[in-house]
Gaussian input, Z-matrix of N, CA and C with variables (Angstrom, degrees):
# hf/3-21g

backbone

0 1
 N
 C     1     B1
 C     2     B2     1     A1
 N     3     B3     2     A2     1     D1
 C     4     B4     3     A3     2     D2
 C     5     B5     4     A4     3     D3
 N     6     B6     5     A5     4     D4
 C     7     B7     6     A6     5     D5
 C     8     B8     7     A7     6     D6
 N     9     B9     8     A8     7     D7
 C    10    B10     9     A9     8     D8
 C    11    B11    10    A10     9     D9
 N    12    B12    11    A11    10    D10
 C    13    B13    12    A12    11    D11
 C    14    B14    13    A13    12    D12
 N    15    B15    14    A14    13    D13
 C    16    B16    15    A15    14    D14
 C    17    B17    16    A16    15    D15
 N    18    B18    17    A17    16    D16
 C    19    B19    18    A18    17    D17
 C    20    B20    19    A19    18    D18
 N    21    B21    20    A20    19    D19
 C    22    B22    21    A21    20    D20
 C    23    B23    22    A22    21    D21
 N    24    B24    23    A23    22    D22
 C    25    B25    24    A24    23    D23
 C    26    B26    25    A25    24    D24
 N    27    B27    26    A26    25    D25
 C    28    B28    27    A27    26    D26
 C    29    B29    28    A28    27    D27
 N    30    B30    29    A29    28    D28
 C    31    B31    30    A30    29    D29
 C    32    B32    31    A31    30    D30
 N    33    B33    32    A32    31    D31
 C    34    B34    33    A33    32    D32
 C    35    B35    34    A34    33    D33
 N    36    B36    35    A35    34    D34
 C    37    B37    36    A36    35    D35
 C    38    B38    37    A37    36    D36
 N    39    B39    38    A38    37    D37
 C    40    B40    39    A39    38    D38
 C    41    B41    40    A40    39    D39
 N    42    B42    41    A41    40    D40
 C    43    B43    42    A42    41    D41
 C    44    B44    43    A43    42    D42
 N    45    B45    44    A44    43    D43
 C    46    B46    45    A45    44    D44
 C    47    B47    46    A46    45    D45
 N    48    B48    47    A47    46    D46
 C    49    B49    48    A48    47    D47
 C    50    B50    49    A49    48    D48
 N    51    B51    50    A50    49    D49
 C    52    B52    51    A51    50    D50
 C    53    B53    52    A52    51    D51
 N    54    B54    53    A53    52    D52
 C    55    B55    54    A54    53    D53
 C    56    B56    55    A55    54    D54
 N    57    B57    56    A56    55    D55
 C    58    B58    57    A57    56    D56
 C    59    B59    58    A58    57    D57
 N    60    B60    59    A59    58    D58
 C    61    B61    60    A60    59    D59
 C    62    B62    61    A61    60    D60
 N    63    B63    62    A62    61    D61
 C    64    B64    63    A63    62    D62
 C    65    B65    64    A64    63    D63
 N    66    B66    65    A65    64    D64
 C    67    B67    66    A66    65    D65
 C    68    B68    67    A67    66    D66
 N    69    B69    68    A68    67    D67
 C    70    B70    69    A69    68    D68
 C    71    B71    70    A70    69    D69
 N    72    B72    71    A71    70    D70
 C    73    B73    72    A72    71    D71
 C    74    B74    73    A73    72    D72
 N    75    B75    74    A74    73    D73
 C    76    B76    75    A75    74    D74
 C    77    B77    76    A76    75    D75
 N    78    B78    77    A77    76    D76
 C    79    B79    78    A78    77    D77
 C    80    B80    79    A79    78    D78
 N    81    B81    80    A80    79    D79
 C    82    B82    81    A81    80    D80
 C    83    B83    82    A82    81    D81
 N    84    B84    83    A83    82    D82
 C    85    B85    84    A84    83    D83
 C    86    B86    85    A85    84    D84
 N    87    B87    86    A86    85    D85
 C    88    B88    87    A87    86    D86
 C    89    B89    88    A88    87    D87
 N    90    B90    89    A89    88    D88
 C    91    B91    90    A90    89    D89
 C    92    B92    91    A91    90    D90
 N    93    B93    92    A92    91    D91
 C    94    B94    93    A93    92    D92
 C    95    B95    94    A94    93    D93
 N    96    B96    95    A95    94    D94
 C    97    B97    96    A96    95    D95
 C    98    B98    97    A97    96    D96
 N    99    B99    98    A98    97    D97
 C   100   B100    99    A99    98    D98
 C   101   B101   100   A100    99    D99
 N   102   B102   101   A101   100   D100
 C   103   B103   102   A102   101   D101
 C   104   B104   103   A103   102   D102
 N   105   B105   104   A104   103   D103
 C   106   B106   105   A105   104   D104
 C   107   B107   106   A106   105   D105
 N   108   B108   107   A107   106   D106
 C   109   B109   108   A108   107   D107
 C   110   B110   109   A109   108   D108
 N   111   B111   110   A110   109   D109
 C   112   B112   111   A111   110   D110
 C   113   B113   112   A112   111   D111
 N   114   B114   113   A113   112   D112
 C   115   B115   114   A114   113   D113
 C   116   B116   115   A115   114   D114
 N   117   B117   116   A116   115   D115
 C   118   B118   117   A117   116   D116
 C   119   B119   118   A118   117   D117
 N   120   B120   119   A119   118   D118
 C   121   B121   120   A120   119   D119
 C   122   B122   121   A121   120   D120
 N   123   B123   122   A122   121   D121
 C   124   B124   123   A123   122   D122
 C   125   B125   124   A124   123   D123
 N   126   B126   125   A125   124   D124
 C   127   B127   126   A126   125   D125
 C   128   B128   127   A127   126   D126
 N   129   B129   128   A128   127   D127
 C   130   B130   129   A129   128   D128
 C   131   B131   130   A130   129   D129
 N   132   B132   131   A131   130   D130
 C   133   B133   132   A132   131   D131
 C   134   B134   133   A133   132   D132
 N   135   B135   134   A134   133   D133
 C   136   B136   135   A135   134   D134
 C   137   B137   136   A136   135   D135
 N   138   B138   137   A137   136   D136
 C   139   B139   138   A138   137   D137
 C   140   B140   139   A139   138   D138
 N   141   B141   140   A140   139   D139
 C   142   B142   141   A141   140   D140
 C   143   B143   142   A142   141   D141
 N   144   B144   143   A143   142   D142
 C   145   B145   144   A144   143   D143
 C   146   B146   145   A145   144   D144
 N   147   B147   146   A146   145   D145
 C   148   B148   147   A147   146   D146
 C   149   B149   148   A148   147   D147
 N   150   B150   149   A149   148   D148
 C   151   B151   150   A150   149   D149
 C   152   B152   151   A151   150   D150
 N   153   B153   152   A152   151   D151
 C   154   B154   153   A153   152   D152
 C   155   B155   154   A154   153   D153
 N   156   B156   155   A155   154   D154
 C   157   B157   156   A156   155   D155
 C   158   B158   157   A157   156   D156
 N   159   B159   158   A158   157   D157
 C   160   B160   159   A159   158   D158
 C   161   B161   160   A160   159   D159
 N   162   B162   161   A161   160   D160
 C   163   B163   162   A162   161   D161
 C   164   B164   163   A163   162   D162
 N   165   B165   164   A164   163   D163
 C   166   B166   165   A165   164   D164
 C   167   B167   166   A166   165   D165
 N   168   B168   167   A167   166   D166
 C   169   B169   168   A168   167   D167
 C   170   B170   169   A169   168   D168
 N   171   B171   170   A170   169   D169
 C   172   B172   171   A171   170   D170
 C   173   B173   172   A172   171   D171
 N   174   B174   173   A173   172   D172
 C   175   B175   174   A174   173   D173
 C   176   B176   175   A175   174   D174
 N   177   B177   176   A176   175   D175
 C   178   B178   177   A177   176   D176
 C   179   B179   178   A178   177   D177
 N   180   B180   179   A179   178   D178
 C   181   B181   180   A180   179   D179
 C   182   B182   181   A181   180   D180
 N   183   B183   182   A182   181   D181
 C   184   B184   183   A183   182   D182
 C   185   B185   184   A184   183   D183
 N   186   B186   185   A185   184   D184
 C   187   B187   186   A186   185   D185
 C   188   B188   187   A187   186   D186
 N   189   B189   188   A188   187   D187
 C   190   B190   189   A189   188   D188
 C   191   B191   190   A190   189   D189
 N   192   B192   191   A191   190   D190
 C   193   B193   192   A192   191   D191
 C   194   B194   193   A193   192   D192
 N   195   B195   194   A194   193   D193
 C   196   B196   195   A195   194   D194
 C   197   B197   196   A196   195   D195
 N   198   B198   197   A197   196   D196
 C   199   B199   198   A198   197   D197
 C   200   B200   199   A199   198   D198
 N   201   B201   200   A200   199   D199
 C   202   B202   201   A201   200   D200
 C   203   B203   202   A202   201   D201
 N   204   B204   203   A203   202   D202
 C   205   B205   204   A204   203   D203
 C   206   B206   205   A205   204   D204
 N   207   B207   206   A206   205   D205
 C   208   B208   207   A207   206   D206
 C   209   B209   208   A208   207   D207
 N   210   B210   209   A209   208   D208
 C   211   B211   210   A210   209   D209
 C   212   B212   211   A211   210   D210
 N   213   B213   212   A212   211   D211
 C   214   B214   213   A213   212   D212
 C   215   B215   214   A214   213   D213
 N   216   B216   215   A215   214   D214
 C   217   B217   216   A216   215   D215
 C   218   B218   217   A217   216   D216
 N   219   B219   218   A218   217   D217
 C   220   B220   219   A219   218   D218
 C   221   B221   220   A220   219   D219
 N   222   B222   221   A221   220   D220
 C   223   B223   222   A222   221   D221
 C   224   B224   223   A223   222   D222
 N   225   B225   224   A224   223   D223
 C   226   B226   225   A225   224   D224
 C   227   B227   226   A226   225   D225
 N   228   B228   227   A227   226   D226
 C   229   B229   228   A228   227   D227
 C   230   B230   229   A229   228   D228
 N   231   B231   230   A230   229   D229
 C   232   B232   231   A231   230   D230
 C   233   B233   232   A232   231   D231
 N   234   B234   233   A233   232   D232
 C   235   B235   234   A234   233   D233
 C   236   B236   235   A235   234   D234
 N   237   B237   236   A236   235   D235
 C   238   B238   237   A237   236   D236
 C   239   B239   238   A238   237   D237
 N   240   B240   239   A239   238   D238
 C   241   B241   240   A240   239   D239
 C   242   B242   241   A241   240   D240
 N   243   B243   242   A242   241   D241
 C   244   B244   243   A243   242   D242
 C   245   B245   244   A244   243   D243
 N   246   B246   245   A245   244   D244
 C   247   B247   246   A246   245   D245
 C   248   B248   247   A247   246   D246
 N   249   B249   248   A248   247   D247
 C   250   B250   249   A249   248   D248
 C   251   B251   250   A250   249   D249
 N   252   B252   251   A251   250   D250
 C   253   B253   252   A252   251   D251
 C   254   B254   253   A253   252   D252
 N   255   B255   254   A254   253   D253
 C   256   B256   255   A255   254   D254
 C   257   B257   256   A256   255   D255
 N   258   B258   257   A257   256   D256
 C   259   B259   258   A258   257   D257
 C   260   B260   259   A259   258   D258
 N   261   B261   260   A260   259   D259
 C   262   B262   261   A261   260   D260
 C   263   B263   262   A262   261   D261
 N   264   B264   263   A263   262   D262
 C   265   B265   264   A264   263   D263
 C   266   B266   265   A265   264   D264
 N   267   B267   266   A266   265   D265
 C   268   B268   267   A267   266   D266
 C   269   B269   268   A268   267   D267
 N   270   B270   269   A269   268   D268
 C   271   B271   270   A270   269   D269
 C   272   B272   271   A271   270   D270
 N   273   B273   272   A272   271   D271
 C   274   B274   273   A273   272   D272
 C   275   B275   274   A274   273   D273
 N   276   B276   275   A275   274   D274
 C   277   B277   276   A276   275   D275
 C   278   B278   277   A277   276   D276
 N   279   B279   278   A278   277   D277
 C   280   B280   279   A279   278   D278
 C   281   B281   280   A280   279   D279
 N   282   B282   281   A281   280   D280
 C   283   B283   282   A282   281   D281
 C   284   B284   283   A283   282   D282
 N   285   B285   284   A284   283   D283
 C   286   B286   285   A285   284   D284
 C   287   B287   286   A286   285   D285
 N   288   B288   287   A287   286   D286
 C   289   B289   288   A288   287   D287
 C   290   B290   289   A289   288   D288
 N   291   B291   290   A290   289   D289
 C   292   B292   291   A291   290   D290
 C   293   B293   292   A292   291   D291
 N   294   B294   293   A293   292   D292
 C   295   B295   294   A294   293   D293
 C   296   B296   295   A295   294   D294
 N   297   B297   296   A296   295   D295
 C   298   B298   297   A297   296   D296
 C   299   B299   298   A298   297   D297
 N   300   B300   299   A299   298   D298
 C   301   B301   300   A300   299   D299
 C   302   B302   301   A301   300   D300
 N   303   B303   302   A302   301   D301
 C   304   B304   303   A303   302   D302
 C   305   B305   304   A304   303   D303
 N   306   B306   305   A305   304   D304
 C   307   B307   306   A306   305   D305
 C   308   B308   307   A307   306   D306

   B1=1.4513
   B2=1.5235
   B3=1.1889
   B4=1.6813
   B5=1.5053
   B6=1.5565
   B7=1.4571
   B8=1.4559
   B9=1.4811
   B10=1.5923
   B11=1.7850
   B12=1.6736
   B13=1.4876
   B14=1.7920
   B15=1.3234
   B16=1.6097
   B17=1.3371
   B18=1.2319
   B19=1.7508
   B20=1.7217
   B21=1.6179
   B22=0.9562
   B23=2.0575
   B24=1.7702
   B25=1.5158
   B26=1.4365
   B27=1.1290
   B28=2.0598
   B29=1.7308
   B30=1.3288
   B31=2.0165
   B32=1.3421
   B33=1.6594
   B34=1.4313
   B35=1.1708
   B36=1.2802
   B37=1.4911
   B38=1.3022
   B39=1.6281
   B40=1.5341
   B41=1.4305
   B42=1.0264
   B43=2.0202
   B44=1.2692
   B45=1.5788
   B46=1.1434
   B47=1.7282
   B48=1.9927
   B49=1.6012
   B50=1.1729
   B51=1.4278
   B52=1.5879
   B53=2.0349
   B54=1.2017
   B55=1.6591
   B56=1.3101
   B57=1.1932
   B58=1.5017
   B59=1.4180
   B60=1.6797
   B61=0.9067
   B62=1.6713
   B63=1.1483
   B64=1.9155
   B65=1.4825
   B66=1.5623
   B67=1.3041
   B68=1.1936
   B69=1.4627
   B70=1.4531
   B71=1.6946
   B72=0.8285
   B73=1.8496
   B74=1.0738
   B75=1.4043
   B76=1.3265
   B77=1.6525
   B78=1.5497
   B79=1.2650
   B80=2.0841
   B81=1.3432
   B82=1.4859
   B83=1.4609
   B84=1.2588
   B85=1.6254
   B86=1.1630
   B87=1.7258
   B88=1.4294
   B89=1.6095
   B90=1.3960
   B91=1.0775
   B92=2.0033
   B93=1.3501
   B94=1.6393
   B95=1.6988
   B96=1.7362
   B97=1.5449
   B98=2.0476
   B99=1.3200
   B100=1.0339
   B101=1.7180
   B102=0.8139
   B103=2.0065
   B104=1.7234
   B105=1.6367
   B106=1.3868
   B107=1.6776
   B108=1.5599
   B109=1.8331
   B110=1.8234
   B111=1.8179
   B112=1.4167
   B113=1.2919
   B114=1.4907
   B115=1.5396
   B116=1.6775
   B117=0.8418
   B118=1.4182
   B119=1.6247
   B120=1.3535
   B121=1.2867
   B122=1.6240
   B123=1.6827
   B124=1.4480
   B125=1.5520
   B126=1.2515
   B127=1.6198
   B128=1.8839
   B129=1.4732
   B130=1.8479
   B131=1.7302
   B132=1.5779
   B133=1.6084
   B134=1.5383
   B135=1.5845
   B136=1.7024
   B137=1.7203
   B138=1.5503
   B139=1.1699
   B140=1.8160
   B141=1.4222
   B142=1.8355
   B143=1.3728
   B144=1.1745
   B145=1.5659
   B146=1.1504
   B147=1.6516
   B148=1.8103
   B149=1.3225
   B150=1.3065
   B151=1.3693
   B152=1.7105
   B153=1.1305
   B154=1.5734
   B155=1.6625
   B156=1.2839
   B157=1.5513
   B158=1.0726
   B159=1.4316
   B160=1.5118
   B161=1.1122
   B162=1.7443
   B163=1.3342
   B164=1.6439
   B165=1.6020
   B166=1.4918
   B167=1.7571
   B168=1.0031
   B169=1.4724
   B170=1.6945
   B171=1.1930
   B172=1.3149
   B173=2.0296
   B174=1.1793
   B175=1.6584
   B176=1.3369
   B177=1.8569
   B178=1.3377
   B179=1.9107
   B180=0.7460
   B181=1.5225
   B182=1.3254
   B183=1.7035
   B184=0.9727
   B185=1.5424
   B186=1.7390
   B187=1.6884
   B188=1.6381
   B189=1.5739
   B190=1.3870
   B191=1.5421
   B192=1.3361
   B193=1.6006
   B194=1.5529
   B195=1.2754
   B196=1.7673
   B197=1.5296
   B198=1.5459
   B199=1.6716
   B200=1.6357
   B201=1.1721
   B202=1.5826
   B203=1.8253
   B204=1.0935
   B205=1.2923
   B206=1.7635
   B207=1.6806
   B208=1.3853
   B209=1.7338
   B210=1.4156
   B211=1.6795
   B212=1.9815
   B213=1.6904
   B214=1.4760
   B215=2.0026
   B216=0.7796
   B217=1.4362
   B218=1.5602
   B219=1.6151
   B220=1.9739
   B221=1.4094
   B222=1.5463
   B223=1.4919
   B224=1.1693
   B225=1.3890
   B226=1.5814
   B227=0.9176
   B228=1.4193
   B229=1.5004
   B230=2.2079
   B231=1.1951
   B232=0.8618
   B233=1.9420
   B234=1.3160
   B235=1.3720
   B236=1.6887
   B237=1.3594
   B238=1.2977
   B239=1.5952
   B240=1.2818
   B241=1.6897
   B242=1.3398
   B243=1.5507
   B244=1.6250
   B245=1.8329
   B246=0.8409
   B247=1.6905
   B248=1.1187
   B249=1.5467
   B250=1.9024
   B251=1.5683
   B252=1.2092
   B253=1.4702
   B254=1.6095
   B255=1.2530
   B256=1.9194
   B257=1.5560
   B258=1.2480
   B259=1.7825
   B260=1.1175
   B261=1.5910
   B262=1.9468
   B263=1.9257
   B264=1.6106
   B265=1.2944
   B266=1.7634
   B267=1.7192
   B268=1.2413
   B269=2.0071
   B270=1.4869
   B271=1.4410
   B272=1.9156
   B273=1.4903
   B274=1.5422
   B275=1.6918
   B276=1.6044
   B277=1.4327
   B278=1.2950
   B279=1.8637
   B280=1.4620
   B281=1.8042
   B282=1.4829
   B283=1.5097
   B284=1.2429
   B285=1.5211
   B286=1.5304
   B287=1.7773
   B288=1.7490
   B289=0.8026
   B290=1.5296
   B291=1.1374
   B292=1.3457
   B293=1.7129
   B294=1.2870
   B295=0.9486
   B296=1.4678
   B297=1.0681
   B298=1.8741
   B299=1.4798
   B300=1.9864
   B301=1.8583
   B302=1.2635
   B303=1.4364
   B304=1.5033
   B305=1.6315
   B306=0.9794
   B307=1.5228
   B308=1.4488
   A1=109.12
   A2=106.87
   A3=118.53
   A4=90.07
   A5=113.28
   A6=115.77
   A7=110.59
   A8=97.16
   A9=112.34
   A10=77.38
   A11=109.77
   A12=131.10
   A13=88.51
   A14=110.08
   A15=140.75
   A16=121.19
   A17=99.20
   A18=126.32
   A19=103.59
   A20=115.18
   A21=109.51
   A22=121.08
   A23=88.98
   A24=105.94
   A25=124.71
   A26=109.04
   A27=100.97
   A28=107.02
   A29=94.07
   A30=84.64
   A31=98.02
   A32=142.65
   A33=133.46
   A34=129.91
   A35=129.39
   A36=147.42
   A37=104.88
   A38=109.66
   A39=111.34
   A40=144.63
   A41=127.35
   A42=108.99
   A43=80.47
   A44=113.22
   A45=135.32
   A46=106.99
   A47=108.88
   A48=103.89
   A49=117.50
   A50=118.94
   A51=112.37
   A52=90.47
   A53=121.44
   A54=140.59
   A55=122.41
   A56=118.72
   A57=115.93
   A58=100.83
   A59=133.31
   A60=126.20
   A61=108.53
   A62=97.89
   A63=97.80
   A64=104.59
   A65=115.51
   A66=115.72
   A67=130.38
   A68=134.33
   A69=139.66
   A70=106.13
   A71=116.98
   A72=115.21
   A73=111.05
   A74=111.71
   A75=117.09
   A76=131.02
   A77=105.04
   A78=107.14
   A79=88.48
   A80=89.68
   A81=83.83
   A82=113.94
   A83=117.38
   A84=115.39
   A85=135.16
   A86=101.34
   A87=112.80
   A88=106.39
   A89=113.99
   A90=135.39
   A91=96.88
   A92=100.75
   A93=128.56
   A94=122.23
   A95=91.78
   A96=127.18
   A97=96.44
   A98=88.47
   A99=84.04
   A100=135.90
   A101=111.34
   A102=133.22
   A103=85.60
   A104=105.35
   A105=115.75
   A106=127.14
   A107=93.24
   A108=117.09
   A109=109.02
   A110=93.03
   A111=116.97
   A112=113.17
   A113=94.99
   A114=112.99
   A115=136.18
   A116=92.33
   A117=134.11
   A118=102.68
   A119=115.09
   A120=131.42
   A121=103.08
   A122=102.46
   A123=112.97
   A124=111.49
   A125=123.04
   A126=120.15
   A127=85.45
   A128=109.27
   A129=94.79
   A130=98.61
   A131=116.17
   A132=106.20
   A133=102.97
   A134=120.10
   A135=117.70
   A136=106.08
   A137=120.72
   A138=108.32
   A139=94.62
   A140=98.42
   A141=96.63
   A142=99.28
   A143=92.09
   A144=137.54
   A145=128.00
   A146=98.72
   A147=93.19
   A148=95.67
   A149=122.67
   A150=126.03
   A151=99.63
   A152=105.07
   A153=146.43
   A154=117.77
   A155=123.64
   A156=141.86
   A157=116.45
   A158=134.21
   A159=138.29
   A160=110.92
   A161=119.76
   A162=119.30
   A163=115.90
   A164=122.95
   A165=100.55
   A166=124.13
   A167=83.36
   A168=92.63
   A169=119.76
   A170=116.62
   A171=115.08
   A172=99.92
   A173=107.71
   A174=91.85
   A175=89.34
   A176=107.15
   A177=99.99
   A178=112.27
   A179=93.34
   A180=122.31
   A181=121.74
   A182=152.74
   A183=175.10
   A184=143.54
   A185=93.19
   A186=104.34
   A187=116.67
   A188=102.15
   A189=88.71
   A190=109.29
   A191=144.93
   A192=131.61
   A193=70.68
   A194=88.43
   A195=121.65
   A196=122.39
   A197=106.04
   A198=122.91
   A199=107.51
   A200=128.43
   A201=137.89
   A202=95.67
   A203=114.68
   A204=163.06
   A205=112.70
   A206=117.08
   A207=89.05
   A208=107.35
   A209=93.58
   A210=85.52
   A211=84.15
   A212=105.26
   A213=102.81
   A214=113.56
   A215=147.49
   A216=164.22
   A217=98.48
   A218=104.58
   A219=86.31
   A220=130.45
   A221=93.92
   A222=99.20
   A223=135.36
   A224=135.64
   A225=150.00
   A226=134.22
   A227=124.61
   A228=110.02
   A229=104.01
   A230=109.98
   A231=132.87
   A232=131.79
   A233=128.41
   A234=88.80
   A235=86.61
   A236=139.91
   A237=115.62
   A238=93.39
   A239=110.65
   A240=120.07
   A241=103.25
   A242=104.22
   A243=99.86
   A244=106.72
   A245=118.99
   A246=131.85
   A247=104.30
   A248=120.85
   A249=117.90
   A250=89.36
   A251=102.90
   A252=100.98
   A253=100.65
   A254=102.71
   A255=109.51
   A256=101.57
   A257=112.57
   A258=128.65
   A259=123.37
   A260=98.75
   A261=105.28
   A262=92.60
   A263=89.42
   A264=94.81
   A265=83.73
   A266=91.27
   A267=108.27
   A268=114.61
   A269=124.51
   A270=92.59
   A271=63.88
   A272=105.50
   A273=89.53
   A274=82.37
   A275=104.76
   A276=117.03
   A277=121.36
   A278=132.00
   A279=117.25
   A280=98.63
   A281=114.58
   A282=100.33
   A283=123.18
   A284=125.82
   A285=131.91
   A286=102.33
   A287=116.94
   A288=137.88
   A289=103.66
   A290=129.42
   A291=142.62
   A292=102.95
   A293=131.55
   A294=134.33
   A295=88.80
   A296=116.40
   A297=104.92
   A298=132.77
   A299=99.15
   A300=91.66
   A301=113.33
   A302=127.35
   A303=116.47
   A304=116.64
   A305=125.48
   A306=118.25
   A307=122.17
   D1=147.21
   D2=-164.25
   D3=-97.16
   D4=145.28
   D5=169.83
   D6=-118.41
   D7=143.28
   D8=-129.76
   D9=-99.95
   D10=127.64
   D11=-173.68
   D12=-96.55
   D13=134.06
   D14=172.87
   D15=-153.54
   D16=117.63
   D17=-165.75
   D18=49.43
   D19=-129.69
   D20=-169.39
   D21=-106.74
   D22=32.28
   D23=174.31
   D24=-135.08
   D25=139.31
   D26=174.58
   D27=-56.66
   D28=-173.18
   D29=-169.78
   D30=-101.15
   D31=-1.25
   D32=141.22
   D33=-86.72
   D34=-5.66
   D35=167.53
   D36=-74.26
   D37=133.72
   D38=146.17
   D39=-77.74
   D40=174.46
   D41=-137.38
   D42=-91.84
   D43=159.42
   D44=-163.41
   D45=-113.98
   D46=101.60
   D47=-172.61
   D48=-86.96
   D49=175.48
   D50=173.06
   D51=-99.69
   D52=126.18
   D53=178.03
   D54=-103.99
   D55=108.48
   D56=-166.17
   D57=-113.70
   D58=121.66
   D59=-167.31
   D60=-127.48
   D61=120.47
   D62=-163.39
   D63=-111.78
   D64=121.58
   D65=167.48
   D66=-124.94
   D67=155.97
   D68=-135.33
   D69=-139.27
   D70=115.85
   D71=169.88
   D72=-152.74
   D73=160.12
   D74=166.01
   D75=-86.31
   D76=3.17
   D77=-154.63
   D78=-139.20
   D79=126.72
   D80=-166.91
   D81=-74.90
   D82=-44.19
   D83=170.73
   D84=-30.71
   D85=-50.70
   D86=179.48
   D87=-63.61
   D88=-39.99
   D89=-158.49
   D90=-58.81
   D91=-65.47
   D92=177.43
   D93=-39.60
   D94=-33.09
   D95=-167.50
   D96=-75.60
   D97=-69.84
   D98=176.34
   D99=-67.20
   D100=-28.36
   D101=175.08
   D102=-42.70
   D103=-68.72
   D104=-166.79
   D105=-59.55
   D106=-20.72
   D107=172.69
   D108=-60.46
   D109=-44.15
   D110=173.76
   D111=-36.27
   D112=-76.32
   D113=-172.34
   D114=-56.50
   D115=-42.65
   D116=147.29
   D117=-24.42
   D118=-81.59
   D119=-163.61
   D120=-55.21
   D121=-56.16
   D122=-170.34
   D123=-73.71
   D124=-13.12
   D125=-174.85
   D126=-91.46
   D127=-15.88
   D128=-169.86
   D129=-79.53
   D130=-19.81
   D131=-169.73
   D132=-95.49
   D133=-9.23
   D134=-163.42
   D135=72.97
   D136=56.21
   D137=176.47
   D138=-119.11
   D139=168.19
   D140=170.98
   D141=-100.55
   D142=153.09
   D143=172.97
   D144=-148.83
   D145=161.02
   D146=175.49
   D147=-157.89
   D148=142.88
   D149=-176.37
   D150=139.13
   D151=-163.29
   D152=-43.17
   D153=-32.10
   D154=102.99
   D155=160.00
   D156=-53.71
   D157=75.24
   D158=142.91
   D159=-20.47
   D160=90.68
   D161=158.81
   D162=-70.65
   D163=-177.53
   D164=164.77
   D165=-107.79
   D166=161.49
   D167=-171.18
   D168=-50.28
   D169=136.00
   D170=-170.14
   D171=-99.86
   D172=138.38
   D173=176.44
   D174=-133.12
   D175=121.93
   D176=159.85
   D177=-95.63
   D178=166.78
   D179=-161.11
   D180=-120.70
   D181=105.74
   D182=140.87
   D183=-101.80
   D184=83.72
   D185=173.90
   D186=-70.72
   D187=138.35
   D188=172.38
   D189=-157.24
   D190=159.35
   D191=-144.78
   D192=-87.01
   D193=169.48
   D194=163.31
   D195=-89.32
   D196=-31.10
   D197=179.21
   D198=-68.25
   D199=102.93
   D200=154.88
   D201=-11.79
   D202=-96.08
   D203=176.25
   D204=-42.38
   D205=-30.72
   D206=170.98
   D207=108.64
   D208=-35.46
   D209=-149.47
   D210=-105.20
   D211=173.46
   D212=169.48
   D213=87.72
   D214=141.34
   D215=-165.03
   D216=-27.89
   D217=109.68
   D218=171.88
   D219=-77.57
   D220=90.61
   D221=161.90
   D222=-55.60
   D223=177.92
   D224=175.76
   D225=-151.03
   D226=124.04
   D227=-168.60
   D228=-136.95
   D229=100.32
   D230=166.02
   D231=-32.04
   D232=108.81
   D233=-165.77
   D234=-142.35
   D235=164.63
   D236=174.27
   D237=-167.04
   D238=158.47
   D239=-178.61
   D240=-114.39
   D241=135.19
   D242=172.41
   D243=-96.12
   D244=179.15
   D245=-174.75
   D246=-149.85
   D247=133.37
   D248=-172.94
   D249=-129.28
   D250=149.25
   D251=-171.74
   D252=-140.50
   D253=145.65
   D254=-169.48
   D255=-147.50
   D256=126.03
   D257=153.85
   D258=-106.21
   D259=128.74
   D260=178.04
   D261=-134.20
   D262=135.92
   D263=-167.61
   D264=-120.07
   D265=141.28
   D266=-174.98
   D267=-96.61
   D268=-173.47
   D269=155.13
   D270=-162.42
   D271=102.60
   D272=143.97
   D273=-173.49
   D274=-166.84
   D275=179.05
   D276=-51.69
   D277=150.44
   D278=-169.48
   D279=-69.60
   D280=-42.99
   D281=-164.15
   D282=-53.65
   D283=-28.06
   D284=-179.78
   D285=-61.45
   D286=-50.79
   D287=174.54
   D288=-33.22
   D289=-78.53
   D290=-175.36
   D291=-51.48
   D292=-22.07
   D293=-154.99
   D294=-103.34
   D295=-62.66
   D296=176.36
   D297=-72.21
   D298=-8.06
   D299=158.49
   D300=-91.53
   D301=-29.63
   D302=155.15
   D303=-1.49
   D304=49.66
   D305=176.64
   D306=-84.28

């Protein structure tokens, strides 16, 4: 018996989504560490993907005097956070999904 193909799932399979998974850190390693934990997971089930998407870096930025008080030489002291940002887009069922961010 032939099994009857509807939309983008067999008729005992669950439907197959497109998953866009966006992550945010400040620290690129961890950041890198995990992307690769990702990949990892999804090359272990045979699902597609594509990514990790190097978004760009966001830098916030905050000048502010050094003097408590105001008074005395205007100093400056510079301080700013970077933000690294990465997309990995998935394309298979949510439960597998859940099964490889399980980290």
């Amino acid at each position: 018996a032939a099994v009857a193909k509807k939309g983008n799932f067999e008729a005992g399979d669950a439907p197959i989504h497109r998953i866009r998974i966006t992550l945010t850190s400040r620290k690129v390693k961890a950041l890198e560490k995990v992307c690769d934990d990702l990949i990892k997971g999804a090359r272990g089930k045979n699902l597609k993907f594509a990514g990790p998407v190097r978004l760009p870096t966001k830098v916030l930025r905050i000048t502010t005097r050094k003097s408590p008080c105001g008074e005395g030489t205007n100093t400056w002291d510079a301080f700013e956070m970077r933000i690294h940002k990465r997309i990995i887009d998935l394309h298979s069922p949510t439960d597998i999904v859940k099964q490889i961010t399980s980290i």
